[in-house]
Biopython code that builds the backbone (N, CA, C, O; Angstrom):
import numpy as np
from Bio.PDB.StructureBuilder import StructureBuilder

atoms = [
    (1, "UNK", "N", (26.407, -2.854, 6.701)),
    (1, "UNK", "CA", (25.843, -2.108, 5.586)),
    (1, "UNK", "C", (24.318, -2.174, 5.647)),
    (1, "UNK", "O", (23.890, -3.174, 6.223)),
    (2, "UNK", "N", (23.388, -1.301, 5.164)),
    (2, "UNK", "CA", (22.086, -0.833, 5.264)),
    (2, "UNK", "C", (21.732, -1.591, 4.128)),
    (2, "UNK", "O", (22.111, -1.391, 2.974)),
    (3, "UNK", "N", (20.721, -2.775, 4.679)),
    (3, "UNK", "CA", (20.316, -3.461, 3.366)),
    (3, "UNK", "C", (19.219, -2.352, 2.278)),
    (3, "UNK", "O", (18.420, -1.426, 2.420)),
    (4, "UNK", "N", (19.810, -3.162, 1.207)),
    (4, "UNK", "CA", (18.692, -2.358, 0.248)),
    (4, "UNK", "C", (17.163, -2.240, 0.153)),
    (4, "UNK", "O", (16.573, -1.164, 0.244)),
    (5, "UNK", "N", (16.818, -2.929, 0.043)),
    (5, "UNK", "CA", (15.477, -3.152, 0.571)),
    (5, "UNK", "C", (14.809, -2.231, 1.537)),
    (5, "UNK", "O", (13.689, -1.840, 1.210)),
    (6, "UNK", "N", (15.291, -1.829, 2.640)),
    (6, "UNK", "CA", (15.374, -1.502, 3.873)),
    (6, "UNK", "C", (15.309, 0.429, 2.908)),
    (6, "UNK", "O", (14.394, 1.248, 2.816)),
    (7, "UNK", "N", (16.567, 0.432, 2.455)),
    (7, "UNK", "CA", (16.405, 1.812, 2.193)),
    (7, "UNK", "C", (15.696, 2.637, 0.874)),
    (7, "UNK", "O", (15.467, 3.826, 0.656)),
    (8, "UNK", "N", (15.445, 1.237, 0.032)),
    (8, "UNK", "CA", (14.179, 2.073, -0.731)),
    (8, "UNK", "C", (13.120, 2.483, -0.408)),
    (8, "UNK", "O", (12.601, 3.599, -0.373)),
    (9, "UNK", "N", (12.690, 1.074, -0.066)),
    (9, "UNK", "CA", (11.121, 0.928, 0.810)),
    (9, "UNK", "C", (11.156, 0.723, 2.433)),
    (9, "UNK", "O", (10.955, -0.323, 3.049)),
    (10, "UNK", "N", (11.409, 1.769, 2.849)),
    (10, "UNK", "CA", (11.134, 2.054, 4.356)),
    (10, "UNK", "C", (9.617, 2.055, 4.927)),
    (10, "UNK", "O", (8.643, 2.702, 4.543)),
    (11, "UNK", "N", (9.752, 1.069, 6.023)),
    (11, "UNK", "CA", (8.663, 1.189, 6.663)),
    (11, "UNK", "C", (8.425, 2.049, 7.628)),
    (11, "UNK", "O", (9.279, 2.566, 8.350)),
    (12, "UNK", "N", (6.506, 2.332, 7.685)),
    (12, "UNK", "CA", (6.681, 3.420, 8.978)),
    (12, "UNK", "C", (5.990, 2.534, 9.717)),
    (12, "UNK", "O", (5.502, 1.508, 9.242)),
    (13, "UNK", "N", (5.879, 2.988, 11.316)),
    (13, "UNK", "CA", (5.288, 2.402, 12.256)),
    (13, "UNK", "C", (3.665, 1.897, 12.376)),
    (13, "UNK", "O", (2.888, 2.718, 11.889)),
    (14, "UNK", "N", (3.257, 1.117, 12.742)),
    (14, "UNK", "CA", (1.448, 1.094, 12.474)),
    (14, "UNK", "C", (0.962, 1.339, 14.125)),
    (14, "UNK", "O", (1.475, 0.760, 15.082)),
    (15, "UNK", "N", (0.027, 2.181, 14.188)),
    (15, "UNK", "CA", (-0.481, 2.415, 15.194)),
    (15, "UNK", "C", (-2.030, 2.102, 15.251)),
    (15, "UNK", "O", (-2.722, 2.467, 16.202)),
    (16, "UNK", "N", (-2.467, 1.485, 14.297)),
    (16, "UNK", "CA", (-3.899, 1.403, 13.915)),
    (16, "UNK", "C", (-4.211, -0.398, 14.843)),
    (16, "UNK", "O", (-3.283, -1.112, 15.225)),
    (17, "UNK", "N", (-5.793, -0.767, 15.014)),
    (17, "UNK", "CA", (-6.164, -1.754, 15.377)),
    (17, "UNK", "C", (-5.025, -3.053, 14.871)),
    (17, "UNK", "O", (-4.825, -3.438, 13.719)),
    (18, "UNK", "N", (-4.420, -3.525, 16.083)),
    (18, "UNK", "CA", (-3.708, -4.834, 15.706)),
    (18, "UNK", "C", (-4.652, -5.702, 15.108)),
    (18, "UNK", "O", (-5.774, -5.741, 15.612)),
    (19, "UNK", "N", (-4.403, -6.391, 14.142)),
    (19, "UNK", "CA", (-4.888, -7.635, 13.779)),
    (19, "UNK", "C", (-3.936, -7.964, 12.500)),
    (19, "UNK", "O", (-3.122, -7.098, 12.180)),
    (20, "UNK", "N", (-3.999, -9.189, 11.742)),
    (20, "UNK", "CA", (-2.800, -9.884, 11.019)),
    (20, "UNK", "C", (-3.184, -8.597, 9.585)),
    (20, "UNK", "O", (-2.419, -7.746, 9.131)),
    (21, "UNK", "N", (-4.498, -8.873, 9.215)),
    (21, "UNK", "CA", (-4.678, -8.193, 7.810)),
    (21, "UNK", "C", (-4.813, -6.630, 8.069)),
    (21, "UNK", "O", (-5.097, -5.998, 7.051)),
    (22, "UNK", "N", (-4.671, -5.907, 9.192)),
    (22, "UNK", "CA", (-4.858, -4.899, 8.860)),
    (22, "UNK", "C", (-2.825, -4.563, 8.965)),
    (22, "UNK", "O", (-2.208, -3.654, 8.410)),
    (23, "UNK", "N", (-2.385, -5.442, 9.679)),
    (23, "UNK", "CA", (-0.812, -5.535, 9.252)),
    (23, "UNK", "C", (-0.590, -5.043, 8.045)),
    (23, "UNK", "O", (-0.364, -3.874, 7.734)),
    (24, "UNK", "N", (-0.666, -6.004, 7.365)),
    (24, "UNK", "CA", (-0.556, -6.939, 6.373)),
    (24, "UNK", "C", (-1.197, -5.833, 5.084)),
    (24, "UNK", "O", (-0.422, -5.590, 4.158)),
    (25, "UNK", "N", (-2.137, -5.403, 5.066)),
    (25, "UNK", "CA", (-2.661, -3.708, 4.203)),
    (25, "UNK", "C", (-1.727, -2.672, 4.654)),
    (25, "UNK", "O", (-1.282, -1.923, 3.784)),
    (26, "UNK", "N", (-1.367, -2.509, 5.837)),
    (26, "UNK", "CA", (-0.353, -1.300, 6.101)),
    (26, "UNK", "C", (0.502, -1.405, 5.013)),
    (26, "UNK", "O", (0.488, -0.591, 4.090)),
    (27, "UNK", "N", (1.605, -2.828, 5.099)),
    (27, "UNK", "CA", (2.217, -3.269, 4.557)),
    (27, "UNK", "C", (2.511, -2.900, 3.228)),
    (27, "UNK", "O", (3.553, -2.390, 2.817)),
    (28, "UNK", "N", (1.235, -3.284, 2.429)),
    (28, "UNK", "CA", (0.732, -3.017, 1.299)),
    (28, "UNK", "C", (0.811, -1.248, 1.473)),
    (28, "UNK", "O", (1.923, -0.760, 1.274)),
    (29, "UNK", "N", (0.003, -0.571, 1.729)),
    (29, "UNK", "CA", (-0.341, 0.920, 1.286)),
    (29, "UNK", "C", (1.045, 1.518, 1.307)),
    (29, "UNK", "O", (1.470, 2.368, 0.525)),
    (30, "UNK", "N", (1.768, 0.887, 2.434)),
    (30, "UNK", "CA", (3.273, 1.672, 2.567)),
    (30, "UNK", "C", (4.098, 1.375, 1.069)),
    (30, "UNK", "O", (4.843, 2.184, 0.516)),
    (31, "UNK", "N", (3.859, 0.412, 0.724)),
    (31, "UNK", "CA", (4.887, -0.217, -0.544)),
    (31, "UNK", "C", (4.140, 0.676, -2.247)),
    (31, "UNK", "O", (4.698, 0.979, -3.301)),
    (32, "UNK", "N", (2.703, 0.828, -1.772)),
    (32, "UNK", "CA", (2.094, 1.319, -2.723)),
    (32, "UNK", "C", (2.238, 3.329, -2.643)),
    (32, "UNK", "O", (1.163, 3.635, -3.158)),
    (33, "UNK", "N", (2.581, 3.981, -2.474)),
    (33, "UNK", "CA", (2.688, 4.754, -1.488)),
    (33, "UNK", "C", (4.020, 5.221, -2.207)),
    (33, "UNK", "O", (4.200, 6.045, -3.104)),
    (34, "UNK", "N", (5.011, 4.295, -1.406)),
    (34, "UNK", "CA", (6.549, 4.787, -2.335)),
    (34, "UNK", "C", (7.083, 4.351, -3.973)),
    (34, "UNK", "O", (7.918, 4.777, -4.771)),
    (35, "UNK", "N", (5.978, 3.152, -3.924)),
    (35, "UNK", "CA", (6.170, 3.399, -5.611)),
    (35, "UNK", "C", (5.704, 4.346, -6.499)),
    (35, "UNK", "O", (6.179, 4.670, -7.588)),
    (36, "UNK", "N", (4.788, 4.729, -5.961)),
    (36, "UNK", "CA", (3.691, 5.642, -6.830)),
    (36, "UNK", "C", (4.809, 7.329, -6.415)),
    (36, "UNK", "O", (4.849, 8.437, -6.951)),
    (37, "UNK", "N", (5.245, 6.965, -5.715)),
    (37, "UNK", "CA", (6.319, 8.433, -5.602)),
    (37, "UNK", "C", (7.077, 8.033, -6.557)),
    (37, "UNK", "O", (6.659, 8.535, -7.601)),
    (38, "UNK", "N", (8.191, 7.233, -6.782)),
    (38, "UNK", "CA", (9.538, 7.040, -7.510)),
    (38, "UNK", "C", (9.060, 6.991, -9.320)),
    (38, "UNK", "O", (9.719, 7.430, -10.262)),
    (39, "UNK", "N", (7.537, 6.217, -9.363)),
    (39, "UNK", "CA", (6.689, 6.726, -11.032)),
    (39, "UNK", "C", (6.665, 7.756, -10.993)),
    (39, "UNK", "O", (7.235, 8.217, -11.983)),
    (40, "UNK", "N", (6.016, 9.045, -9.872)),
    (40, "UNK", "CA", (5.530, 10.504, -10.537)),
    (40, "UNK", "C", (7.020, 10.952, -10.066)),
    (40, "UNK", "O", (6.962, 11.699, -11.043)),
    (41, "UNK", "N", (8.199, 11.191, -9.549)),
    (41, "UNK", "CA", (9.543, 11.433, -9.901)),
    (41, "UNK", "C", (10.158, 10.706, -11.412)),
    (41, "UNK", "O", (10.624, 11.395, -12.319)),
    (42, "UNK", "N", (10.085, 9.686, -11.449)),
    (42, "UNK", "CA", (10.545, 9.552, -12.938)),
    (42, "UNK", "C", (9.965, 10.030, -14.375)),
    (42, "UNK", "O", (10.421, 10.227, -15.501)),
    (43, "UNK", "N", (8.952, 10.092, -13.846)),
    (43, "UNK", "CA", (7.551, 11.176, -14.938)),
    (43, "UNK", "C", (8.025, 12.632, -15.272)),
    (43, "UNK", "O", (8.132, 13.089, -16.410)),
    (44, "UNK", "N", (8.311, 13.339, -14.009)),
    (44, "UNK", "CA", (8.576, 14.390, -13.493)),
    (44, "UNK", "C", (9.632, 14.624, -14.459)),
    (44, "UNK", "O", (9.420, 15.312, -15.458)),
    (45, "UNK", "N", (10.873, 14.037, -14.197)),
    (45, "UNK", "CA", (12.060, 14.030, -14.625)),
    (45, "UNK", "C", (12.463, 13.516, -15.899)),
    (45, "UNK", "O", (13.630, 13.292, -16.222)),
    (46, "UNK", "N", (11.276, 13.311, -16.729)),
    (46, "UNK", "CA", (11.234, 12.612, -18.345)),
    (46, "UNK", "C", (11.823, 11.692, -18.580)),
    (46, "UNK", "O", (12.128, 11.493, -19.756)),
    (47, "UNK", "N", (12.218, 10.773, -17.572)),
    (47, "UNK", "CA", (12.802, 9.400, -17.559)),
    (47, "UNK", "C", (11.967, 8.281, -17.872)),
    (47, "UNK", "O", (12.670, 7.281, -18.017)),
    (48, "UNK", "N", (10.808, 8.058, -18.026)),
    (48, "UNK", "CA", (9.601, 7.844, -18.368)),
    (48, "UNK", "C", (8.516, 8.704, -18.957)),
    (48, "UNK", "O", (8.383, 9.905, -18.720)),
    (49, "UNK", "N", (7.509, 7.751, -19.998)),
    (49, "UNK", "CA", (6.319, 9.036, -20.881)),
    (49, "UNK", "C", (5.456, 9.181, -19.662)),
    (49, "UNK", "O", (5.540, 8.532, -18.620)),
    (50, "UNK", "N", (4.690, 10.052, -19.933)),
    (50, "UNK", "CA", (3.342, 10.239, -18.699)),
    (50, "UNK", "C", (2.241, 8.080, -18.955)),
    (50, "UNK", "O", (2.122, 7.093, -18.228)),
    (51, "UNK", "N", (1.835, 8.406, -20.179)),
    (51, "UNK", "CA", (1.407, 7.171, -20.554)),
    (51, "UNK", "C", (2.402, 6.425, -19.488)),
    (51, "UNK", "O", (1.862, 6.510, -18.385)),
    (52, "UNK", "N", (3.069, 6.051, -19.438)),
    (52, "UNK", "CA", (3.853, 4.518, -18.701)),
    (52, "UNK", "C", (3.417, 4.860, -17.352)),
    (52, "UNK", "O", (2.727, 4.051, -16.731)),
    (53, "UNK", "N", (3.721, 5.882, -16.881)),
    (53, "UNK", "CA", (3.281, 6.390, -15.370)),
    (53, "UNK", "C", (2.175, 5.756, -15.230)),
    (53, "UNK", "O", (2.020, 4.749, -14.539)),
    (54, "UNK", "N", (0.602, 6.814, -16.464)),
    (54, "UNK", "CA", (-0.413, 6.475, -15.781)),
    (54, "UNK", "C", (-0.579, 4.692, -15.697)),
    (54, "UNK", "O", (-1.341, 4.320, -14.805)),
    (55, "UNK", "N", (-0.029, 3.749, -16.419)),
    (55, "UNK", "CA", (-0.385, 2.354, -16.724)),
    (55, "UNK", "C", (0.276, 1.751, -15.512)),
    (55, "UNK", "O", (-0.416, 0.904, -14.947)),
    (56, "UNK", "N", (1.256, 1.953, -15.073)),
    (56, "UNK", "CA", (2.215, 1.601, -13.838)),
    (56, "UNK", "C", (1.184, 2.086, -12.472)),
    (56, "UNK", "O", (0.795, 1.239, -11.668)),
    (57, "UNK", "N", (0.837, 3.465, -12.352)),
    (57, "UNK", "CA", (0.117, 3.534, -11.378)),
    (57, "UNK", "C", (-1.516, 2.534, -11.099)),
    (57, "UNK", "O", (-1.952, 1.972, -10.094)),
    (58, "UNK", "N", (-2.089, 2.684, -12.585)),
    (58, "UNK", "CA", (-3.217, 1.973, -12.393)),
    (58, "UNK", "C", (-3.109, 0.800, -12.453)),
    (58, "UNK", "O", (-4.266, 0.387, -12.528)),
    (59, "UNK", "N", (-2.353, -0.136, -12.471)),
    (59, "UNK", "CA", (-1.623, -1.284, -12.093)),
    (59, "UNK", "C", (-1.555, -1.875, -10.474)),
    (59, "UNK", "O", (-2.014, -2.815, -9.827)),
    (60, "UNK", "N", (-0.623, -0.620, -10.258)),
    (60, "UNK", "CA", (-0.628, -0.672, -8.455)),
    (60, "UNK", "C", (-2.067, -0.319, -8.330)),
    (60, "UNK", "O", (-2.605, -1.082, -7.528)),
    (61, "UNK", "N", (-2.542, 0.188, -8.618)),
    (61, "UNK", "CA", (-3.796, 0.335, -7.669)),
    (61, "UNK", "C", (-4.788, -0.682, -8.012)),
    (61, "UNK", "O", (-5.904, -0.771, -7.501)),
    (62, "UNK", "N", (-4.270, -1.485, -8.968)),
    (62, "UNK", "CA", (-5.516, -2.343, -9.117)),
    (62, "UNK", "C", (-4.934, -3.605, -7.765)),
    (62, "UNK", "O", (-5.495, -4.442, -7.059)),
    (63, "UNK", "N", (-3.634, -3.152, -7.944)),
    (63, "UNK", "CA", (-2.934, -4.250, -6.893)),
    (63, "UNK", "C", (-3.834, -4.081, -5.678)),
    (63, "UNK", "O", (-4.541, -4.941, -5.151)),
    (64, "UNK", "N", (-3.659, -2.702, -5.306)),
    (64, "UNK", "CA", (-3.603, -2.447, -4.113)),
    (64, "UNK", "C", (-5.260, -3.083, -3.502)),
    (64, "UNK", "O", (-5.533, -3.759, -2.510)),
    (65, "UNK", "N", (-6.159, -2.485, -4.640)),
    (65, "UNK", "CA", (-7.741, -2.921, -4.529)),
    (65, "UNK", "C", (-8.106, -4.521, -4.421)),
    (65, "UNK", "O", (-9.111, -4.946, -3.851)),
    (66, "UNK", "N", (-7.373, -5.119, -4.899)),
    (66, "UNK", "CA", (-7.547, -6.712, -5.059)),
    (66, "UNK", "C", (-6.785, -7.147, -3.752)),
    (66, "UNK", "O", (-6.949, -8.320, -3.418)),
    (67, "UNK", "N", (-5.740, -6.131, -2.741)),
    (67, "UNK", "CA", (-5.429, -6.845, -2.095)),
    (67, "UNK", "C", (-6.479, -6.665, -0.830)),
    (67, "UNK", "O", (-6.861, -7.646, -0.193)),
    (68, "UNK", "N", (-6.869, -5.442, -0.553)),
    (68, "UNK", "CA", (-8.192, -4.798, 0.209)),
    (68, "UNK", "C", (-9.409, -5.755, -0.020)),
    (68, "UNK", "O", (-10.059, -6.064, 0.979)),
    (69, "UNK", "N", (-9.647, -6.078, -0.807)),
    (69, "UNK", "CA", (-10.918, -7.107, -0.918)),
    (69, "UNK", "C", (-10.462, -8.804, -0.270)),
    (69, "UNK", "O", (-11.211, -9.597, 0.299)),
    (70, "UNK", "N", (-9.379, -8.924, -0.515)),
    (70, "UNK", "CA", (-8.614, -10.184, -0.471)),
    (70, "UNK", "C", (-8.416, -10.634, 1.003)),
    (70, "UNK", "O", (-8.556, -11.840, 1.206)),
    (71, "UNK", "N", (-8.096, -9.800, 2.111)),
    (71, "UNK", "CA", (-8.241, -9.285, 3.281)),
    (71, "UNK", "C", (-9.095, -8.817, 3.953)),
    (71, "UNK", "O", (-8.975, -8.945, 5.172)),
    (72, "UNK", "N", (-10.181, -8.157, 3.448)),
    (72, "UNK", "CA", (-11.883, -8.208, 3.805)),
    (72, "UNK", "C", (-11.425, -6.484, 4.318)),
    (72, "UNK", "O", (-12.403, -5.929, 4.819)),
    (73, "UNK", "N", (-10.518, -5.836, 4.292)),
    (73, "UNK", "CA", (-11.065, -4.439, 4.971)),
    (73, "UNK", "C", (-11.924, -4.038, 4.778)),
    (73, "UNK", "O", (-12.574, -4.165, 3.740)),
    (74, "UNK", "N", (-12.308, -3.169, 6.117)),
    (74, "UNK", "CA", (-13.727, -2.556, 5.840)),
    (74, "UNK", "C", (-14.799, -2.867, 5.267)),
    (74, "UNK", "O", (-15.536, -1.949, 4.908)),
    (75, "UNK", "N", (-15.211, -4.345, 5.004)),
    (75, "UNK", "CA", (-16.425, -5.045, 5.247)),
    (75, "UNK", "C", (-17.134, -4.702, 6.333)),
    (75, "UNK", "O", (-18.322, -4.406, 6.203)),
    (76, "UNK", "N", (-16.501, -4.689, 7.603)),
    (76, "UNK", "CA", (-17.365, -4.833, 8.580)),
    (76, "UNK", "C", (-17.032, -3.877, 9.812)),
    (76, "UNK", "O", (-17.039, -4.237, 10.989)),
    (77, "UNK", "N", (-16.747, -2.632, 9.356)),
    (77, "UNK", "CA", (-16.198, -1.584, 10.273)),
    (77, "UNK", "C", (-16.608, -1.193, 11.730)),
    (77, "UNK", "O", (-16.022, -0.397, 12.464)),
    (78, "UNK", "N", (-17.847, -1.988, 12.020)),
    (78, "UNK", "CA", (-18.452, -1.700, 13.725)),
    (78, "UNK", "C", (-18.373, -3.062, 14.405)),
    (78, "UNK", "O", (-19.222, -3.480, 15.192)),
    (79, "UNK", "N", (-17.262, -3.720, 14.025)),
    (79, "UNK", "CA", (-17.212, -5.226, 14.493)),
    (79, "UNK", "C", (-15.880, -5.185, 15.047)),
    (79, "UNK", "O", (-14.929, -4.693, 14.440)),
    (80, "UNK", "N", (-15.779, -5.870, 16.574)),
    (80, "UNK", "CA", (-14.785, -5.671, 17.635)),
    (80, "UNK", "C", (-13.954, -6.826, 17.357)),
    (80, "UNK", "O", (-14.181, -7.670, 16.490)),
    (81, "UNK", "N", (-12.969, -6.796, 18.164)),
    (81, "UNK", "CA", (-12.084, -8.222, 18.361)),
    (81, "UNK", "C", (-12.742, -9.455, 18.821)),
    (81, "UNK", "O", (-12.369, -10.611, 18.622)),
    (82, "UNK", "N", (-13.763, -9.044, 19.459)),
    (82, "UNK", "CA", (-14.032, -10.221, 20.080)),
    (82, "UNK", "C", (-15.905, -11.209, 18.948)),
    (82, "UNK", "O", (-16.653, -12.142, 19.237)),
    (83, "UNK", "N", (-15.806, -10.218, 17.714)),
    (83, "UNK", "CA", (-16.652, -10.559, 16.701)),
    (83, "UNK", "C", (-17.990, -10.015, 16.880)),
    (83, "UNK", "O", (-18.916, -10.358, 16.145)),
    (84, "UNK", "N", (-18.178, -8.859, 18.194)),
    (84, "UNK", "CA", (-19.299, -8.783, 18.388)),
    (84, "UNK", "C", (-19.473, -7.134, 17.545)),
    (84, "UNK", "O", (-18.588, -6.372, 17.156)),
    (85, "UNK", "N", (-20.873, -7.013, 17.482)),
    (85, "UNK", "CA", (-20.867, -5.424, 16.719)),
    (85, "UNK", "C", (-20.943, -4.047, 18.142)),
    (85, "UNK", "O", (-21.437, -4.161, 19.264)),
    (86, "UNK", "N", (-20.445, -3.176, 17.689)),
    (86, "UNK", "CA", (-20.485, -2.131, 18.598)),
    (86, "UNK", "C", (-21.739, -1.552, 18.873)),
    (86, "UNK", "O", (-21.828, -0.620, 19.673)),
]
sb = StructureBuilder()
sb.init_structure("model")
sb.init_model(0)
sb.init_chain("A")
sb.init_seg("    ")
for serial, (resi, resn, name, xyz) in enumerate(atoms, 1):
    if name == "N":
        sb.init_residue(resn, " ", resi, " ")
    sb.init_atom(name, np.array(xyz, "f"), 0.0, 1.0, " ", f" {name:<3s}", serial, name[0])
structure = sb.get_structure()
């Protein structure tokens, strides 16, 4: 059987610079990404007020921002693997 997990939140492939945290943000944007779909479908569908949406979304995104700082992306965007600048 197809675990659950697996089929809500599907991952896609990362093709971007290996390193642990830029993993690790994929990770994140992918999870942020399909929630913020299944809020504006339940919005959509009056299963939820707009109010709850917008508080749920700006929630995740505060997630998402605290986790981007937390991980240093894009601090230092001309800096190689090997720590030197381009």
């Amino acid at each position: 059987m197809v675990d659950k997990e697996n089929f809500l939140y599907p991952r896609g492939r990362y093709y971007g610079q290996v390193k642990p945290e830029n993993l690790v943000f994929n990770a994140n944007l992918q999870e942020f990404a399909q929630r913020i779909s299944y809020i504006c479908n339940l919005e959509t569908s009056g299963k939820i007020p707009p109010e709850q949406a917008y508080e749920q979304i700006k929630d995740l995104w505060k997630n998402l921002k605290r986790s981007k700082q937390e991980l240093g992306i894009g601090e230092n965007p001309f800096q190689t693997d090997d720590g030197k600048s381009e």
